[in-house]
BAVEX-989824 format. One record per residue: residue number from 1; x, y, z of N, C-alpha, C, CB in turn. Coordinates in nm, 4 decimals, decimal comma, always signed. Glycine has a CB too. Layout:
N
<atom i="NUM" n_c1="X" n_c2="Y" n_c3="Z" ca_c1="X" ca_c2="Y" ca_c3="Z" c_c1="X" c_c2="Y" c_c3="Z" cb_c1="X" cb_c2="Y" cb_c3="Z"/>
...
//
This chain:
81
<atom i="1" n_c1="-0,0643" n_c2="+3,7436" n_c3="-1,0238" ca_c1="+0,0327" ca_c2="+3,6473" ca_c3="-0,9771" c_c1="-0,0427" c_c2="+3,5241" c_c3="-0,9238" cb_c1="+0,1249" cb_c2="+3,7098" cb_c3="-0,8677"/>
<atom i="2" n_c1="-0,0128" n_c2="+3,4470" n_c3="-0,9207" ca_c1="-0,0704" ca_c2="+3,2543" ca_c3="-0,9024" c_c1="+0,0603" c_c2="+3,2147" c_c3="-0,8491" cb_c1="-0,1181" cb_c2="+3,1345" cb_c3="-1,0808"/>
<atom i="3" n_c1="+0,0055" n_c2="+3,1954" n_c3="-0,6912" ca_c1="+0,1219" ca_c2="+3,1081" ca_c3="-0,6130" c_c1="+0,0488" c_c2="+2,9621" c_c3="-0,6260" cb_c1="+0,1543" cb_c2="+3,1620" cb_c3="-0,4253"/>
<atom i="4" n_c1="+0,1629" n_c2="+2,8301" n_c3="-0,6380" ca_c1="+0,1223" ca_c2="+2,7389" ca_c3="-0,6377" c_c1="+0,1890" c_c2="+2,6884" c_c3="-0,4724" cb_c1="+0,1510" cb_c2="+2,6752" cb_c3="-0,7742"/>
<atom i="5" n_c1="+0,0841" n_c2="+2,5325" n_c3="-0,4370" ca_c1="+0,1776" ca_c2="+2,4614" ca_c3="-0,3405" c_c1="+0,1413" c_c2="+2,3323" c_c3="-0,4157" cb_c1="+0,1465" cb_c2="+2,4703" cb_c3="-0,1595"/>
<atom i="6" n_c1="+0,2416" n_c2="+2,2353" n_c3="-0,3693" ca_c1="+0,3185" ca_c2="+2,0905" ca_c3="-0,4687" c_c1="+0,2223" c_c2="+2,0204" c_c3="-0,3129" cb_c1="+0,5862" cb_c2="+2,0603" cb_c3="-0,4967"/>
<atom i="7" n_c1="+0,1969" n_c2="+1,9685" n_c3="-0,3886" ca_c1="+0,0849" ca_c2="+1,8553" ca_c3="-0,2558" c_c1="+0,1263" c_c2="+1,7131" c_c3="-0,3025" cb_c1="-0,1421" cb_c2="+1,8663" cb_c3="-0,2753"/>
<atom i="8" n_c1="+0,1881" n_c2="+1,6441" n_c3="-0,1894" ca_c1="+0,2483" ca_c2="+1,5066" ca_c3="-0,1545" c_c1="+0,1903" c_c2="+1,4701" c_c3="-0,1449" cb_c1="+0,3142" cb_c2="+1,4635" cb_c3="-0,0806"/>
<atom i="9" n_c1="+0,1435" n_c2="+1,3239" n_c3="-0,1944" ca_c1="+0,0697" ca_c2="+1,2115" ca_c3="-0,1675" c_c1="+0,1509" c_c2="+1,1307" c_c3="-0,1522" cb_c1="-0,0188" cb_c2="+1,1719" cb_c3="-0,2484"/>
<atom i="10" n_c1="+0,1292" n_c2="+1,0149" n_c3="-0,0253" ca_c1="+0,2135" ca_c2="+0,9729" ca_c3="+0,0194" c_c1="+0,1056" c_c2="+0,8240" c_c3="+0,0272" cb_c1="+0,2830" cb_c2="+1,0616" cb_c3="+0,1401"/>
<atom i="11" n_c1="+0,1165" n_c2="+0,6833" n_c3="-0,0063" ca_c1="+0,1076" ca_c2="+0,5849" ca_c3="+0,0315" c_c1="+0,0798" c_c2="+0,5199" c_c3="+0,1690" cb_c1="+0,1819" cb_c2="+0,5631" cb_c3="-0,0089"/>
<atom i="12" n_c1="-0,0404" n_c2="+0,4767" n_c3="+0,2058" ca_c1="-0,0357" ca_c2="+0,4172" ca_c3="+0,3668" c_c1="-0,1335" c_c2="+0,2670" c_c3="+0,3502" cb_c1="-0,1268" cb_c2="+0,5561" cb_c3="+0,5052"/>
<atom i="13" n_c1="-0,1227" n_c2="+0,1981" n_c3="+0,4286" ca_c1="-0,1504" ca_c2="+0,0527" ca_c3="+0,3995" c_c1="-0,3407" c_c2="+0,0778" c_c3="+0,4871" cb_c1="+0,0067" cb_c2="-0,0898" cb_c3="+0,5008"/>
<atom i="14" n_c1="-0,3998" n_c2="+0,0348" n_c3="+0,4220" ca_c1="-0,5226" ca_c2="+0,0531" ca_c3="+0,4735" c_c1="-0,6139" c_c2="-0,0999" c_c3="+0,4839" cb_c1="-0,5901" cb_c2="+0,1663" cb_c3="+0,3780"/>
<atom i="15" n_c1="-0,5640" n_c2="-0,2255" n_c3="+0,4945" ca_c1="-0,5682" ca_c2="-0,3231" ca_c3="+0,4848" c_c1="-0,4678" c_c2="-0,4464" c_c3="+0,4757" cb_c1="-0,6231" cb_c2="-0,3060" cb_c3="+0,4242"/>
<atom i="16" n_c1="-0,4837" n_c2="-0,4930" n_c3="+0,6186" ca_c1="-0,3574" ca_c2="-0,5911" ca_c3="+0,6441" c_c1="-0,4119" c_c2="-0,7156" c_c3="+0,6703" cb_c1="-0,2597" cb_c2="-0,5520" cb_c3="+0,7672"/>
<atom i="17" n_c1="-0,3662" n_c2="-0,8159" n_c3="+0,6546" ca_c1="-0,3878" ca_c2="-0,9718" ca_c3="+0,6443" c_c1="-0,2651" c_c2="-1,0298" c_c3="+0,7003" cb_c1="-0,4121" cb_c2="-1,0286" cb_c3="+0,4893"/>
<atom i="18" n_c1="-0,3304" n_c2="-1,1644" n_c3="+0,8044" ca_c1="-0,2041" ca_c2="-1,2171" ca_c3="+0,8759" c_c1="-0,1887" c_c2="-1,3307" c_c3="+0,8070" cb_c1="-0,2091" cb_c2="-1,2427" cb_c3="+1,0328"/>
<atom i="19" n_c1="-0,0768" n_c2="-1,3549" n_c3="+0,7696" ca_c1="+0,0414" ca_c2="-1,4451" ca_c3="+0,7320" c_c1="-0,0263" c_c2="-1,5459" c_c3="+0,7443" cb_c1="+0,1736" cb_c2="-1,4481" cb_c3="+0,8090"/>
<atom i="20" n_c1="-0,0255" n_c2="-1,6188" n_c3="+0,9124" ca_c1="-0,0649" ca_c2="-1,7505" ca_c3="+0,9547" c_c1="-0,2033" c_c2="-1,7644" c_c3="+0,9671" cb_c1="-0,0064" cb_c2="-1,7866" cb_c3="+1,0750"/>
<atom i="21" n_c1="-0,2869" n_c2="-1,6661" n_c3="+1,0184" ca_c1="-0,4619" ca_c2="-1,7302" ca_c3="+1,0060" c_c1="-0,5490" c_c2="-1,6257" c_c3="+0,8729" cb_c1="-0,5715" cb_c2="-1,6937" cb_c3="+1,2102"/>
<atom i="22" n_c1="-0,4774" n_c2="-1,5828" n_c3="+0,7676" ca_c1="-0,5421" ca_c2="-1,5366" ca_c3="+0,7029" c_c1="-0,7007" c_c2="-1,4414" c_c3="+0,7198" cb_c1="-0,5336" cb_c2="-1,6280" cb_c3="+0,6501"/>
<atom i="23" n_c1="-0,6962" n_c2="-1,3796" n_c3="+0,8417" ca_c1="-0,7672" ca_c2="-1,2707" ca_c3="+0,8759" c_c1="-0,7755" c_c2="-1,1772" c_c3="+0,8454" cb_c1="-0,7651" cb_c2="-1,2451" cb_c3="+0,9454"/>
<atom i="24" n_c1="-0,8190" n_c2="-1,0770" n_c3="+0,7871" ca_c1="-0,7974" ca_c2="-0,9434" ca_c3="+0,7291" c_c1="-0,8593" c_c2="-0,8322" c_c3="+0,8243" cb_c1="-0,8634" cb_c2="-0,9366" cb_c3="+0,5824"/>
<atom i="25" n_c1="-0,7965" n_c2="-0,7349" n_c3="+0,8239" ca_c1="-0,7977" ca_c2="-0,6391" ca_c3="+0,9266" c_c1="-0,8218" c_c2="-0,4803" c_c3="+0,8375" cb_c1="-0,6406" cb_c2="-0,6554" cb_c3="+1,0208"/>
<atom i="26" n_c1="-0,9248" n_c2="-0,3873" n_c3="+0,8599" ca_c1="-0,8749" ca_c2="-0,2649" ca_c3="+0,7401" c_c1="-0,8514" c_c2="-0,1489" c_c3="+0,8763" cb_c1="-1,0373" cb_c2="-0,2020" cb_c3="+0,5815"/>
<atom i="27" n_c1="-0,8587" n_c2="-0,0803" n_c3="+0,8092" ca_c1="-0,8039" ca_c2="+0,0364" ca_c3="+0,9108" c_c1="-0,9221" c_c2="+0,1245" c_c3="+0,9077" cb_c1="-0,6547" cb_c2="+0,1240" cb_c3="+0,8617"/>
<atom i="28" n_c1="-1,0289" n_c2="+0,1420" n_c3="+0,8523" ca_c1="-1,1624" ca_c2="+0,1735" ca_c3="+0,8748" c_c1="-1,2302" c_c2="+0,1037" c_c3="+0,9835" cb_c1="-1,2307" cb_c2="+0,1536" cb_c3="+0,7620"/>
<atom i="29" n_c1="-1,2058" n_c2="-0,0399" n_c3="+0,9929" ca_c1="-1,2711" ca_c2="-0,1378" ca_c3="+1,0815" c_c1="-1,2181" c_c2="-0,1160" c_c3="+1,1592" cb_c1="-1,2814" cb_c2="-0,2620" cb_c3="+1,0679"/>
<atom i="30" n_c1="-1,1372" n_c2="-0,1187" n_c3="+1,2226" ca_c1="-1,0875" ca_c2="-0,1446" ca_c3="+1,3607" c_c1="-0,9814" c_c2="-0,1290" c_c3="+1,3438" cb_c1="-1,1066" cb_c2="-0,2580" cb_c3="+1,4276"/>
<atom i="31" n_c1="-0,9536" n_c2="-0,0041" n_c3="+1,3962" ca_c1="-0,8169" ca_c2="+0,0544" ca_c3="+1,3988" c_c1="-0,7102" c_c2="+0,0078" c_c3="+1,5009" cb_c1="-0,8325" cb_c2="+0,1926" cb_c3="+1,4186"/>
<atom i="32" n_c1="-0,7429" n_c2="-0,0168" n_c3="+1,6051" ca_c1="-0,6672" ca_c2="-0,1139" ca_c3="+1,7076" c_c1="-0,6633" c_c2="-0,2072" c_c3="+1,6846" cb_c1="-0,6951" cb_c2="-0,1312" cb_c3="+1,8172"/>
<atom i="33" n_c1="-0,7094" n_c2="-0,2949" n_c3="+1,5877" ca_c1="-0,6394" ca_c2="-0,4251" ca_c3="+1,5553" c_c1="-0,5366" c_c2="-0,4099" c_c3="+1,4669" cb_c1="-0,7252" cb_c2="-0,5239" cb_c3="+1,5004"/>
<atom i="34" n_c1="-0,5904" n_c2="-0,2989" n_c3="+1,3896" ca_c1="-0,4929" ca_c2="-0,2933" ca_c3="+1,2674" c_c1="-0,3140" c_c2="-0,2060" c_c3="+1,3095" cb_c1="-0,5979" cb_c2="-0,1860" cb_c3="+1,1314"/>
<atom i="35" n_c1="-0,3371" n_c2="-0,1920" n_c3="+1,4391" ca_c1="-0,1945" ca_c2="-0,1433" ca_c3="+1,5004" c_c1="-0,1289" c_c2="-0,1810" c_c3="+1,5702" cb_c1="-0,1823" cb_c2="-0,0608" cb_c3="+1,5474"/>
<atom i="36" n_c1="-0,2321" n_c2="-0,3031" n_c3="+1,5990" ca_c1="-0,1453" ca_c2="-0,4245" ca_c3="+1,6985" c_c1="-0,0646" c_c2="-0,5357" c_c3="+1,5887" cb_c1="-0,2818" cb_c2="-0,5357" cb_c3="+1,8135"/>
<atom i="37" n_c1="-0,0909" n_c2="-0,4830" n_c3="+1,4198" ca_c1="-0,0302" ca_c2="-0,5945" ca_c3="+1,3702" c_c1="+0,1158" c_c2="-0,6064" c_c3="+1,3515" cb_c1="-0,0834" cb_c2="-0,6158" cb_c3="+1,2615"/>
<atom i="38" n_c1="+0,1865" n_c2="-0,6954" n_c3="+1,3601" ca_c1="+0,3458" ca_c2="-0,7093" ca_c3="+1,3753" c_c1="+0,4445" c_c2="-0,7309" c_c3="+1,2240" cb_c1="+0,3688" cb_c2="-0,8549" cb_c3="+1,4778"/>
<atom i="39" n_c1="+0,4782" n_c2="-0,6601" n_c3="+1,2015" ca_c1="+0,5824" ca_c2="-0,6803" ca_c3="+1,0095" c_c1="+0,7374" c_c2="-0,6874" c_c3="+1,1236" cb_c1="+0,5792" cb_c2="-0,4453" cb_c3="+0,8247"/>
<atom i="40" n_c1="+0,7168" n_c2="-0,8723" n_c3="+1,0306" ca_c1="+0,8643" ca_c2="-0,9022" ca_c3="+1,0745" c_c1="+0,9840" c_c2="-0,8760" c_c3="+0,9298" cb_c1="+0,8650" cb_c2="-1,0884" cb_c3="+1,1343"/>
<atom i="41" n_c1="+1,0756" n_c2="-0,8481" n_c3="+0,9615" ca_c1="+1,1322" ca_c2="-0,8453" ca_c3="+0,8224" c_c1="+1,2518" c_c2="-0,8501" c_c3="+0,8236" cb_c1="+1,1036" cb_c2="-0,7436" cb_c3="+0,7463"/>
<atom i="42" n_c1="+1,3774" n_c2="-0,9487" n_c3="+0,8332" ca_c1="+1,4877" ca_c2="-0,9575" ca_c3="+0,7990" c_c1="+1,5739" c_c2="-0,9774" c_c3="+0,7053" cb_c1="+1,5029" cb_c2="-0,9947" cb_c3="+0,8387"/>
<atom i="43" n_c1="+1,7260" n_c2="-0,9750" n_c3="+0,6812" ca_c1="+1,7952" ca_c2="-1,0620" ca_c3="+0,5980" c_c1="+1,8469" c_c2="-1,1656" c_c3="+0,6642" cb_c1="+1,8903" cb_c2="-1,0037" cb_c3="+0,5305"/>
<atom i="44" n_c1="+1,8322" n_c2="-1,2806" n_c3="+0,5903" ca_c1="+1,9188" ca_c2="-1,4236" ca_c3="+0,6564" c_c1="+2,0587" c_c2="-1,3509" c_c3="+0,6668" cb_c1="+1,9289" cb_c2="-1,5929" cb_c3="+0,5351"/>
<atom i="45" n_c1="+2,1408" n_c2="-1,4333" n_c3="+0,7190" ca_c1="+2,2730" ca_c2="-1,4059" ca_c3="+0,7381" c_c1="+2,3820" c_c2="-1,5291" c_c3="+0,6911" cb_c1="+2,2830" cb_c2="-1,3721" cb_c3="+0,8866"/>
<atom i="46" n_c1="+2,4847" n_c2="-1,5127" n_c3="+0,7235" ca_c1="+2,5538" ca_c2="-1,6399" ca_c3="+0,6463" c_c1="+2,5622" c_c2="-1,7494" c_c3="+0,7573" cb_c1="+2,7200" cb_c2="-1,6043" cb_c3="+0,5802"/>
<atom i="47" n_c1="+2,5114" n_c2="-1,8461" n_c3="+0,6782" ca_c1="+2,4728" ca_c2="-1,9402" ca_c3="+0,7828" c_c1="+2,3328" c_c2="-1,9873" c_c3="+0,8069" cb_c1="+2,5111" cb_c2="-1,8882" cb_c3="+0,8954"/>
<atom i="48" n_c1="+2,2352" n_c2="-1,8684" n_c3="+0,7710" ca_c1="+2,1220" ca_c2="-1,9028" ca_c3="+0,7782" c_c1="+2,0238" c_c2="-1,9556" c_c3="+0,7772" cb_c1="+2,1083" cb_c2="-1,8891" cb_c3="+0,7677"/>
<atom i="49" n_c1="+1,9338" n_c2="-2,0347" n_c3="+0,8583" ca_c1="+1,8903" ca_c2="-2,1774" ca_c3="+0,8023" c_c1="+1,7289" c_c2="-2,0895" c_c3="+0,6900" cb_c1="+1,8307" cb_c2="-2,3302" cb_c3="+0,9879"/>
<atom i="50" n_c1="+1,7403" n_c2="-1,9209" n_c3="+0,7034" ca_c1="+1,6772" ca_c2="-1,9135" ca_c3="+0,5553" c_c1="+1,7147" c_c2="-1,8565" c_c3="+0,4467" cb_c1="+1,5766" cb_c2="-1,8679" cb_c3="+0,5526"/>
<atom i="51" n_c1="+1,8337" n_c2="-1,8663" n_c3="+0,4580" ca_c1="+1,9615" ca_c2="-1,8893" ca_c3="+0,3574" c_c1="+2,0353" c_c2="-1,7385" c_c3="+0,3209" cb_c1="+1,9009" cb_c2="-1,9679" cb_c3="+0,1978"/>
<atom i="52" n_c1="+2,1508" n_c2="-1,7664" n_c3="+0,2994" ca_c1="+2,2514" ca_c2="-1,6101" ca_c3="+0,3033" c_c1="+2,2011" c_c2="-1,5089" c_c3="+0,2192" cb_c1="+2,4147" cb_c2="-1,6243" cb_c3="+0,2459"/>
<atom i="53" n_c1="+2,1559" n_c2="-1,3915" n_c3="+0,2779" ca_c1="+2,0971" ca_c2="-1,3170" ca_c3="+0,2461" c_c1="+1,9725" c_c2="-1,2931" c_c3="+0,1535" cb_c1="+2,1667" cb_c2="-1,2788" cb_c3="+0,2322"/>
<atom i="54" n_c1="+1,8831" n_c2="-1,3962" n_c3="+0,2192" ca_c1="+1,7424" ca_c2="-1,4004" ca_c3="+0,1852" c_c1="+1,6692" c_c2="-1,2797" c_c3="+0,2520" cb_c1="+1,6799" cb_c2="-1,5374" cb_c3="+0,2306"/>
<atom i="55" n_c1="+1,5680" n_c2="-1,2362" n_c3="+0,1986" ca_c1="+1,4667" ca_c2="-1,1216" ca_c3="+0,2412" c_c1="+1,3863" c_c2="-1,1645" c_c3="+0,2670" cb_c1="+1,4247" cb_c2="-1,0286" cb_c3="+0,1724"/>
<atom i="56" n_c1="+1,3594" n_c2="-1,2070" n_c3="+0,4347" ca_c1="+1,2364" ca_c2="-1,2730" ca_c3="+0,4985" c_c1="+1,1510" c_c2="-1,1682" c_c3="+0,5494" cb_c1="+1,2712" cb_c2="-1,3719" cb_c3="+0,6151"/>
<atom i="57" n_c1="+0,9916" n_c2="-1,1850" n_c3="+0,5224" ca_c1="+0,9235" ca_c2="-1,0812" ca_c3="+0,6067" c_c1="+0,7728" c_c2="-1,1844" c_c3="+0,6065" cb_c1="+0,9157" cb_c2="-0,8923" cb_c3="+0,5224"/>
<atom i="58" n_c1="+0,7158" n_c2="-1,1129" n_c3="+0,6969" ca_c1="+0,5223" ca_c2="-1,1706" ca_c3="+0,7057" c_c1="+0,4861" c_c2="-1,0471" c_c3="+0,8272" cb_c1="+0,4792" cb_c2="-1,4054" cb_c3="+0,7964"/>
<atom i="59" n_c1="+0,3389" n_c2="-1,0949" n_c3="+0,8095" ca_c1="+0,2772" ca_c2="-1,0271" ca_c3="+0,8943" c_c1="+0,1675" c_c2="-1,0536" c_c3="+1,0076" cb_c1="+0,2436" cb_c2="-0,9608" cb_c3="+0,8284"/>
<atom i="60" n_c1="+0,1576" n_c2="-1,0217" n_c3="+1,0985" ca_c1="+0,1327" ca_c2="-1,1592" ca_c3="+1,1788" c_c1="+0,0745" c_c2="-1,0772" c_c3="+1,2623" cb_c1="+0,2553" cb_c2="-1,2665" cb_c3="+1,2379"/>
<atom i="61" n_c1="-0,0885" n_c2="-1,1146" n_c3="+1,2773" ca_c1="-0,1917" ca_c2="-1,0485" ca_c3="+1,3746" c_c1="-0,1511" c_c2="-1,1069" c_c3="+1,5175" cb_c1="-0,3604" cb_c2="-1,0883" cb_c3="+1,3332"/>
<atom i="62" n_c1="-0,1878" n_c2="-1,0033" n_c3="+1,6188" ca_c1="-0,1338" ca_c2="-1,0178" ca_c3="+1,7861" c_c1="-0,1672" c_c2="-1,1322" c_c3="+1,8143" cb_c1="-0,1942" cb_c2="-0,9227" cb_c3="+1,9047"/>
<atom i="63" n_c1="-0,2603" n_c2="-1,2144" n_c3="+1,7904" ca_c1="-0,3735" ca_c2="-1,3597" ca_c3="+1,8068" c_c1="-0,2659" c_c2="-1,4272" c_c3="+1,7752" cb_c1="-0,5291" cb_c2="-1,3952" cb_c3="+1,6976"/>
<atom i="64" n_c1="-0,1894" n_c2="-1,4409" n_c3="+1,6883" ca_c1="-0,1034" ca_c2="-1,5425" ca_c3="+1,6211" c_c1="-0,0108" c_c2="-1,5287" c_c3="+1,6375" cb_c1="-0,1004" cb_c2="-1,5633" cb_c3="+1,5124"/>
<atom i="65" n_c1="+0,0434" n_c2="-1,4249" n_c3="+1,6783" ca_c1="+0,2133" ca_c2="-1,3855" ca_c3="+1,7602" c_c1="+0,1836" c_c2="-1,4445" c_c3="+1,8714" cb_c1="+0,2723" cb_c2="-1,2070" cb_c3="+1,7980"/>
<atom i="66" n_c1="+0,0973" n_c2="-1,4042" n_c3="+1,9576" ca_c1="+0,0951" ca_c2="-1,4623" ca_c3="+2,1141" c_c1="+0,0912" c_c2="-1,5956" c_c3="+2,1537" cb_c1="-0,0121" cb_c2="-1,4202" cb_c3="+2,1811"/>
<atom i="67" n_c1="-0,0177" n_c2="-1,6862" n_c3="+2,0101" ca_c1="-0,0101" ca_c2="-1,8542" ca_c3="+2,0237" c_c1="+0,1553" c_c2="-1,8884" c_c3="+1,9608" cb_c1="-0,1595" cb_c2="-1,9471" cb_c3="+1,9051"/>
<atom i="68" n_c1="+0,2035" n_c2="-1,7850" n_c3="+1,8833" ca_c1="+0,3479" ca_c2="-1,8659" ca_c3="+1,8229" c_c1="+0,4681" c_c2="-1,8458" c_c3="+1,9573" cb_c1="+0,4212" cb_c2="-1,7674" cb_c3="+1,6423"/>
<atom i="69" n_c1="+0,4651" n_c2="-1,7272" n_c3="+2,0772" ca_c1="+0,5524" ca_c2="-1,6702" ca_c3="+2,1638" c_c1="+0,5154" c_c2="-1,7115" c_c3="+2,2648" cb_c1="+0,5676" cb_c2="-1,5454" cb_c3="+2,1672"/>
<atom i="70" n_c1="+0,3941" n_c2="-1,7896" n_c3="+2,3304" ca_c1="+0,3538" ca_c2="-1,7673" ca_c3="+2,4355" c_c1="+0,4106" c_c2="-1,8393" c_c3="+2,5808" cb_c1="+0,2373" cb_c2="-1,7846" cb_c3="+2,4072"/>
<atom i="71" n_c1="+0,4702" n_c2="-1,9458" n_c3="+2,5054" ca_c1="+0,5531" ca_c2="-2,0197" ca_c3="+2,6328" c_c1="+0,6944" c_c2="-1,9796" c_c3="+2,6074" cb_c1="+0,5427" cb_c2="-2,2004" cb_c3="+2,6386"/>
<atom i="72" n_c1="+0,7133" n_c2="-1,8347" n_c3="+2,5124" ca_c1="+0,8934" ca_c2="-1,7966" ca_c3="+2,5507" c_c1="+0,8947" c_c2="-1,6377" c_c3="+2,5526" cb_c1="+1,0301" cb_c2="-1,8592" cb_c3="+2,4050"/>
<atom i="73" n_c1="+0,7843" n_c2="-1,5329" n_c3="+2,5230" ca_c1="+0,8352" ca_c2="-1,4538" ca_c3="+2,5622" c_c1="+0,8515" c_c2="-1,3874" c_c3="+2,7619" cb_c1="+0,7784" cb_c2="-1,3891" cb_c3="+2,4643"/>
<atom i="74" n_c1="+0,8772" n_c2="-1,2966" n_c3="+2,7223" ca_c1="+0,9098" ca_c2="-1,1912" ca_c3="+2,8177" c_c1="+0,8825" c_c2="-1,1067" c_c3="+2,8021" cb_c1="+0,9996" cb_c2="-1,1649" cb_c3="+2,8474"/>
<atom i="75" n_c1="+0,7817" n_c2="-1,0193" n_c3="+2,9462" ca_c1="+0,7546" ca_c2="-0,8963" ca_c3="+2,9266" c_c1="+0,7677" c_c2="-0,7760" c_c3="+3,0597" cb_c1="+0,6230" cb_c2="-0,9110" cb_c3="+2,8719"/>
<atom i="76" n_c1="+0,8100" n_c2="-0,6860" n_c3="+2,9920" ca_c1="+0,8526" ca_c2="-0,6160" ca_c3="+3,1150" c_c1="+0,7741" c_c2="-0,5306" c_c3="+3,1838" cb_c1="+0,9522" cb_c2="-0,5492" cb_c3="+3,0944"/>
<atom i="77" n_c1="+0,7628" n_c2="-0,5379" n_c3="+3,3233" ca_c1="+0,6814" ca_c2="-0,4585" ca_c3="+3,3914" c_c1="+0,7030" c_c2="-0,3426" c_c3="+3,4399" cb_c1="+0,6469" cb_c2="-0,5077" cb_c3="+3,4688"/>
<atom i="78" n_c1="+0,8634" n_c2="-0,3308" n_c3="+3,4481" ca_c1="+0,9069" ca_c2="-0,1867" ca_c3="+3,5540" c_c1="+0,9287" c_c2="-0,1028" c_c3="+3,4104" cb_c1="+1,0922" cb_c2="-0,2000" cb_c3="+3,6889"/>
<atom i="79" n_c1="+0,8308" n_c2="-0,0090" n_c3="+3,4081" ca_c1="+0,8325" ca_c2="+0,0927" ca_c3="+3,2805" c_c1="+0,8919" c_c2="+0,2390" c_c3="+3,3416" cb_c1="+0,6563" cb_c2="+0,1162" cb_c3="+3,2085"/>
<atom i="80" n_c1="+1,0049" n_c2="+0,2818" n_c3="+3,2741" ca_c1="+1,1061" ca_c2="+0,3915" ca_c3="+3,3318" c_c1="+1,0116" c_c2="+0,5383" c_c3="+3,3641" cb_c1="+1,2434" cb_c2="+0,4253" cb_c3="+3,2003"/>
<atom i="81" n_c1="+0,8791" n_c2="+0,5610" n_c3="+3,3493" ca_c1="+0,8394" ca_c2="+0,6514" ca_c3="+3,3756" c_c1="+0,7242" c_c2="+0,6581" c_c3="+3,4524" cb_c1="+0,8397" cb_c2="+0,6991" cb_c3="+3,2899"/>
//
């Protein structure tokens, strides 16, 4: 008798590049950079100034989120645990 098992291979991104400063990041190199990176990804909506139901996405290293957010986000300090 020959039992088999079905072995999944599954796809994972092992090299990411940001959108705005064209930096490349692999996941061998430096794994904490490569998990700080941000995938934005929406649909426009109606009305949209990037137009009704467009599929917007990029990817955007922490360096370049923080110079694009830095005089509007918010961050929270009182963490519930």
């Amino acid at each position: 008798m020959v039992k088999t098992k079905e072995q999944i291979i599954k796809e994972y991104p092992v090299e990411k590049t940001c959108d705005k400063c064209g930096k490349t990041f692999t996941l061998d190199d430096d794994i904490l950079e490569f998990q700080e990176f941000h995938h934005i990804r929406f649909t426009g909506g109606y009305g949209s100034v990037f137009g009704d139901g467009s599929e917007v996405e990029c990817d955007i290293c922490q360096y370049c989120l923080l110079e694009m957010i830095k005089d509007i986000f918010r961050m929270k300090e009182d963490f519930p645990f």
